[in-house]
N, C-alpha and C positions, 0 to 999 in steps of 0.2 A: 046818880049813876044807876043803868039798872046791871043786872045780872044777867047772864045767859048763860047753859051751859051747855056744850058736845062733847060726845065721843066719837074718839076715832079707834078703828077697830084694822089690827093689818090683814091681809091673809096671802100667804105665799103660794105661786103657783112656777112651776117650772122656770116659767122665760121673761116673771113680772111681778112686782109686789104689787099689791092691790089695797085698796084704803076705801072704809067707807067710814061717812062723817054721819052718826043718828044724832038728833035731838034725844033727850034723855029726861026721867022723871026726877023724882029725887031722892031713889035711890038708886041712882046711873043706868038704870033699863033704860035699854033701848027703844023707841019711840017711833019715831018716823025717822027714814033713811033722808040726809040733807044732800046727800052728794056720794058719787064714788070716782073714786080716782085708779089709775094705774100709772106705774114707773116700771118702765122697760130698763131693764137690767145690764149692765157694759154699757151703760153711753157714756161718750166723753163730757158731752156736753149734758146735763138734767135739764129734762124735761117732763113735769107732768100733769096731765089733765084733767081734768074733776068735771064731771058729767053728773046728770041731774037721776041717772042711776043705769043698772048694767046692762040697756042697751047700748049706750054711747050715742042716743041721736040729737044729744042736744047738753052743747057744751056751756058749761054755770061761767068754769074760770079754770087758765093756765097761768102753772109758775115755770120760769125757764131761767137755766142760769145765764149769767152775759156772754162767760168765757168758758175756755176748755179746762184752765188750771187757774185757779186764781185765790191766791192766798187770802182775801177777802170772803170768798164766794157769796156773791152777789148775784141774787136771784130777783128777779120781775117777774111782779105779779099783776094778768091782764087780766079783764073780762071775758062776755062772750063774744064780744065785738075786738076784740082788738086793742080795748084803750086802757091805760096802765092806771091800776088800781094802787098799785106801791110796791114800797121794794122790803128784804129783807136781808141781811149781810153778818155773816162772823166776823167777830172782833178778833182777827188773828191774834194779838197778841197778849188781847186778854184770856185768851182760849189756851195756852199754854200752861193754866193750871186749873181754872174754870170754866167750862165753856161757855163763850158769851155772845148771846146773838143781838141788833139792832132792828128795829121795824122802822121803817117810814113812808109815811102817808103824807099826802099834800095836807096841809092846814091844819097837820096836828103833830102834837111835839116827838122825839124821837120818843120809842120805846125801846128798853134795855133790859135784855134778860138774861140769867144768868142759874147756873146749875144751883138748886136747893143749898146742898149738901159739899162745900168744900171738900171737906174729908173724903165722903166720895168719889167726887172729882179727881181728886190724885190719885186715889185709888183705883178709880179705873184705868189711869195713866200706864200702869203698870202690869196689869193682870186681864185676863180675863174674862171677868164673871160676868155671866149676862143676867143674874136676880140681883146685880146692886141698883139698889133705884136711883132713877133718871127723869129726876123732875126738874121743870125750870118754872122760876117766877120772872112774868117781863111786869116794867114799869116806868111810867115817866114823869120827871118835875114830880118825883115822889108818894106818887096816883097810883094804885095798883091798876094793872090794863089787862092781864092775862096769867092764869096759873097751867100748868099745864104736870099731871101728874100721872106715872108709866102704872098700867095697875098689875100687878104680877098675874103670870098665866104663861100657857106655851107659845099665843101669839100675842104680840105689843098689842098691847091697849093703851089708850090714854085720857083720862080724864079731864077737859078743858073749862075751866072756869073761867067765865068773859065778866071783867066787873067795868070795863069803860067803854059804853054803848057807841062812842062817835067815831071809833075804829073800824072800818070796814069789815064784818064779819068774815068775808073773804079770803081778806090779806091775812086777819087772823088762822082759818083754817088752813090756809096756803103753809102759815109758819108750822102750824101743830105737823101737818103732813111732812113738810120741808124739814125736822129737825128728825125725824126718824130714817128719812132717807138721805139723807146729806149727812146725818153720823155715823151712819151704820149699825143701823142700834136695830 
């Protein structure tokens, strides 16, 4: 398995959070820009785009969710063309005291991830703090696939460590982006 790692860096502007995905050294500088995305703010339904940088002339990949309310929230994730890279979806019910999300990609096994830090978890259930950390580790058939770790500062950052190369990098960055905007974090 190899390694790969990005960050994602948020930045707020009035009408849209904005995300952009660097490659990173190894000590998390930033490198070359892989992608930037934007999420228009109030939609019923998420939608957001990831562009190859902030012109917007040329789209890498979108994640869109299926439905307007949907206790699963099930989001699809396409290419630049249209064709579905995979999908990523909350475990409603395992999210009532962890948050727990699933990945799936054609021809490779579910990945499952799940908040670091129990304790946390319920603790943010209750309160809230926005410096308690908000890290998740996904994995599948017991394989670490993705770490994903909030780095403290005034805008979300997040450190993503990719340890299973056969995963679409994509659908990975799709999730790192998707779990900051679909939590509210």
């Amino acid at each position: 398995m190899s390694e790969h790692n990005f960050l994602v860096k948020q930045r707020f502007t009035a009408m849209v959070n904005r995300y952009e995905i660097w490659s990173v050294d190894s000590q998390w500088r930033p490198i070359t820009m892989l992608g930037f995305a934007q999420q228009k703010r109030m939609k019923l339904r998420e939608e957001v785009v990831f562009y190859t940088d902030e012109t917007k002339n040329n789209v890498l990949f979108t994640f869109k969710a299926r439905n307007v309310l949907d206790l699963r929230s099930a989001v699809d994730v396409y290419d630049g063309a249209g064709q579905i890279i995979g999908e990523f979806h909350k475990d409603f019910a395992a999210s009532l005291l962890n948050s727990t999300w699933m990945i799936d990609q054609p021809g490779q096994p579910q990945a499952k991830g799940q908040e670091k830090s129990q304790l946390y978890a319920i603790i943010r259930r209750f309160t809230d703090l926005g410096f308690i950390p908000y890290d998740f580790v996904f994995s599948a058939e017991g394989r670490p696939v993705m770490e994903i770790v909030r780095r403290w500062g005034l805008r979300d950052s997040y450190q993503c460590t990719v340890t299973a190369a056969e995963y679409d990098t994509r659908l990975l960055q799709a999730v790192a982006v998707g779990l900051d905007a679909l939590q509210n974090r």
